[in-house]
C-alpha positions as CSV (number, residue, x, y, z in Angstrom):
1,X,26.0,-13.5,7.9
2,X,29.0,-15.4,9.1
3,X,31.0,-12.7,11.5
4,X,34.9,-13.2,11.4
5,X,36.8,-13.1,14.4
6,X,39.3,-14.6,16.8
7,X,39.3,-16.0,20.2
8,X,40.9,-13.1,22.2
9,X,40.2,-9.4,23.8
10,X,41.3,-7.4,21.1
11,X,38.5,-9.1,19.1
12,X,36.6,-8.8,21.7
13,X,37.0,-5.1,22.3
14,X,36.8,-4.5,17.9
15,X,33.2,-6.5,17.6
16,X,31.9,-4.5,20.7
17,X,33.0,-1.4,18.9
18,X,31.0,-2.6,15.8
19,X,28.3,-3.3,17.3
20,X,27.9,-0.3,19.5
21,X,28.1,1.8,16.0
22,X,25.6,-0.3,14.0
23,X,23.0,-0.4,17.8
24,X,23.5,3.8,18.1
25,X,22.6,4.0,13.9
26,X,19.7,1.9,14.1
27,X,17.3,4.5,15.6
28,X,18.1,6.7,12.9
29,X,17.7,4.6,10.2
30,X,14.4,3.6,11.6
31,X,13.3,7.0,11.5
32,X,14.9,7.9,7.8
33,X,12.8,4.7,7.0
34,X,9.5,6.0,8.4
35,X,9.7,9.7,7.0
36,X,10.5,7.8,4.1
37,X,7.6,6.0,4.1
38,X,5.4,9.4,5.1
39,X,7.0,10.8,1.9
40,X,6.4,8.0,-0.7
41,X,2.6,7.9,0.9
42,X,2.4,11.9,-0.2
43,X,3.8,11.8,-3.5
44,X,1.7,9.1,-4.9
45,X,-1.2,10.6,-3.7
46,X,0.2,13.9,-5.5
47,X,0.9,11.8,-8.7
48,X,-2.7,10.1,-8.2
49,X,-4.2,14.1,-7.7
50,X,-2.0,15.1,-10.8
51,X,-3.4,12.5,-13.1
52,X,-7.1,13.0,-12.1
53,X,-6.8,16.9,-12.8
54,X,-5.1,15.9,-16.2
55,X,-7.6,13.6,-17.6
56,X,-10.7,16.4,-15.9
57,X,-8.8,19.1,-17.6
58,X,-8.2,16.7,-21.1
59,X,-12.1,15.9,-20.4
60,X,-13.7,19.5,-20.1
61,X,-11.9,20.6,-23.6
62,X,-13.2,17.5,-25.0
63,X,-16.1,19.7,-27.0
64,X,-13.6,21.7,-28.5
65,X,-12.0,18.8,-30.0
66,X,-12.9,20.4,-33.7
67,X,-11.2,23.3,-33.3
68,X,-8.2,22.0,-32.2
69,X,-7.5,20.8,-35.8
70,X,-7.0,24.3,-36.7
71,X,-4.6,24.9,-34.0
72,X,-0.8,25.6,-34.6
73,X,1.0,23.4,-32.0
74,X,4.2,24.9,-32.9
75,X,3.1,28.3,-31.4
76,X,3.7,27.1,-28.1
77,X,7.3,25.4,-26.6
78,X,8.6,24.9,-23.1
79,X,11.4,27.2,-22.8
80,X,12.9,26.4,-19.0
81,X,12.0,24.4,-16.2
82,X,13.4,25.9,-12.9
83,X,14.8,23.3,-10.6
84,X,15.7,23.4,-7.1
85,X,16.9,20.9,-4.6
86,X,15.6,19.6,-1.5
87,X,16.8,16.7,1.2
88,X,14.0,14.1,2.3
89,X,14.9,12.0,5.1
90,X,18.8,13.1,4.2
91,X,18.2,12.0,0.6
92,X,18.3,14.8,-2.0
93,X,15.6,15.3,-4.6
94,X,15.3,17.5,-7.0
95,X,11.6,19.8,-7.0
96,X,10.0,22.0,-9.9
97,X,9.5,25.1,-9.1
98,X,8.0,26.6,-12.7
99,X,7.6,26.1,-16.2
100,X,8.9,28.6,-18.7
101,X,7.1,28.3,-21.7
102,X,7.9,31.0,-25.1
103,X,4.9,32.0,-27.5
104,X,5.9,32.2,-31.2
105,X,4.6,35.9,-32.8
106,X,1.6,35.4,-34.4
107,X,-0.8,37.8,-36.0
108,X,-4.2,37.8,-33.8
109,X,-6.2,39.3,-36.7
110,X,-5.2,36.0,-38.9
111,X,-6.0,33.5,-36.3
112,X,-9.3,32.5,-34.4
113,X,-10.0,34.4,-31.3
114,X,-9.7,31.6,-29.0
115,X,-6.2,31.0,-30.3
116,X,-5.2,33.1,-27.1
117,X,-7.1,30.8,-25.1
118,X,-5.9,27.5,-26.8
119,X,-2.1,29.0,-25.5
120,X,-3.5,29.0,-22.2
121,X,-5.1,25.2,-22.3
122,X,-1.8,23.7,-23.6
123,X,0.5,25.6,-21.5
124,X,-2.1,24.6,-18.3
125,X,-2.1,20.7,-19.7
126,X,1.9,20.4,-20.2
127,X,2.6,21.9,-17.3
128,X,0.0,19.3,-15.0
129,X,1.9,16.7,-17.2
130,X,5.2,17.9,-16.2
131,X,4.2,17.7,-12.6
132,X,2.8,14.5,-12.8
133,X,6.0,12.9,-14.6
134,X,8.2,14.7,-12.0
135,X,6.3,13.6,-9.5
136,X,6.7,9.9,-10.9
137,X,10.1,10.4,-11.0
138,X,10.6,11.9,-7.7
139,X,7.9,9.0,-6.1
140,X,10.5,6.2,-7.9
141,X,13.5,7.2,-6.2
142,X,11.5,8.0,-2.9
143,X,10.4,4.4,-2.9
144,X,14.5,3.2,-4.0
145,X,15.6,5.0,-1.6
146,X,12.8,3.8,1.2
147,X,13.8,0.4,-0.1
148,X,17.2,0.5,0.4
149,X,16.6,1.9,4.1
150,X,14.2,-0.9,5.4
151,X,17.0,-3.8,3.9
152,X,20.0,-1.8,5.8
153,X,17.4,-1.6,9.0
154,X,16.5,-5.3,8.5
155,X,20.3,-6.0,7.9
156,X,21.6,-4.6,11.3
157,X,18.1,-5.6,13.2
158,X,18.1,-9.1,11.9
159,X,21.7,-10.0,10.8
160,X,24.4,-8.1,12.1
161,X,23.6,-6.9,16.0
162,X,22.3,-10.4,16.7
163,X,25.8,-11.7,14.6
164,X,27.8,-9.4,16.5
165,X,26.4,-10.4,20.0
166,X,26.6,-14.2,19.2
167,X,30.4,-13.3,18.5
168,X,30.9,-11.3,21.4
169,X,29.1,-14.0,23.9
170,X,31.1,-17.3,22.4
171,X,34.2,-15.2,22.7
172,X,33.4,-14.1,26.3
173,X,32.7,-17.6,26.9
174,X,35.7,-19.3,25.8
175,X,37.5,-16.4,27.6
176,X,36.3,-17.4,31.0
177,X,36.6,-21.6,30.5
178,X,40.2,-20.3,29.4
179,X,40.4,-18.3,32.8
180,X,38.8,-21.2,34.6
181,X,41.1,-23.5,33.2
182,X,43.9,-21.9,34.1
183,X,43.1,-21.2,37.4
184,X,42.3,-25.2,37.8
185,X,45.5,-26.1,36.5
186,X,47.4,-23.5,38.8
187,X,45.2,-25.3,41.6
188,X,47.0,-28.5,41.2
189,X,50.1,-27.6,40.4
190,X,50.4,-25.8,43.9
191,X,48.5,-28.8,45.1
192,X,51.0,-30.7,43.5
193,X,54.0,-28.5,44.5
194,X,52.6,-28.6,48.3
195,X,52.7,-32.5,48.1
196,X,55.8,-32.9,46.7
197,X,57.6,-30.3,49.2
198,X,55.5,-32.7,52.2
199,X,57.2,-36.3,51.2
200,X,60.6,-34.6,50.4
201,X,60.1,-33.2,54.0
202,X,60.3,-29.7,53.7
């Protein structure tokens, strides 16, 4: 990244100022980018933990699979999902807390006894799979937001400090060969001045 600037102090003065800001942030975004990194680690082990209980539980009511041809799937619908928010690393997220779910009114006498139970397996399966997807979703912008950290921390670590101090040395250098030059030149002009005044006879 090409920095812009000028050969004088007040550029001078506005790239130190830059730099100081971007050398004080980087510590902090390192650190954003490893709980970051801690956090994307924990949720796709939580998706991966979510998944395997879903296919055990889809696997131990395998043997029923006849009798869920007489089940009503209709009985059963997802009401509310209670959300809250929480900040990760300064990046909010939001977290499920519950799922609501509401029973239609059936007659218990009309329908097979495990009907009752059958409530219980699909409210216990949707809400795993609700966790699971929110999980998914919550691990995806974990890993956006982790992404976008590392290329700002690779940006000022890589590009911009190094940029900045390349500017600041280059205009500190031409700075002092300016200085230098000018004391040189003031040199011999007194040298010149002290000559002159000598064969005019002063």
């Amino acid at each position: 990244m090409a920095i812009k600037f000028q050969y004088n102090k007040t550029s001078c003065q506005q790239l130190e100022k830059q730099l100081q800001i971007r050398e004080r942030a980087l510590p902090t975004l390192k650190n954003k980018e490893t709980a970051l990194r801690m956090e994307v680690k924990k949720a796709k082990k939580e998706v991966e933990r979510l998944e395997a209980e879903l296919e055990e539980q889809i696997k131990s009511y395998e043997k029923m699979l006849g009798l869920w041809k007489e089940f009503d799937p209709t009985l059963v619908r997802i009401k509310d999902v209670d959300l809250s928010k929480k900040k990760i690393a300064g990046v909010a997220f939001p977290i499920l807390n519950r799922v609501e779910f509401e029973v239609k009114r059936f007659s218990i006498f009309n329908r097979p006894k495990w009907f009752l139970d059958g409530i219980h397996i699909l409210e216990t399966l949707a809400e795993i799979g609700i966790c699971r997807d929110f999980n998914s979703i919550k691990l995806e912008r974990l890993e956006y937001a982790r992404k976008k950290t590392t290329q700002k921390v690779n940006l000022f670590e890589k590009v911009q400090i190094p940029g900045y101090q390349d500017a600041i040395r280059k205009i500190k250098r031409y700075l002092e060969d300016e200085e230098n030059l000018s004391k040189s030149s003031q040199k011999i002009m007194r040298a010149r001045l002290e000559k002159r005044k000598e064969e005019e006879g002063w």
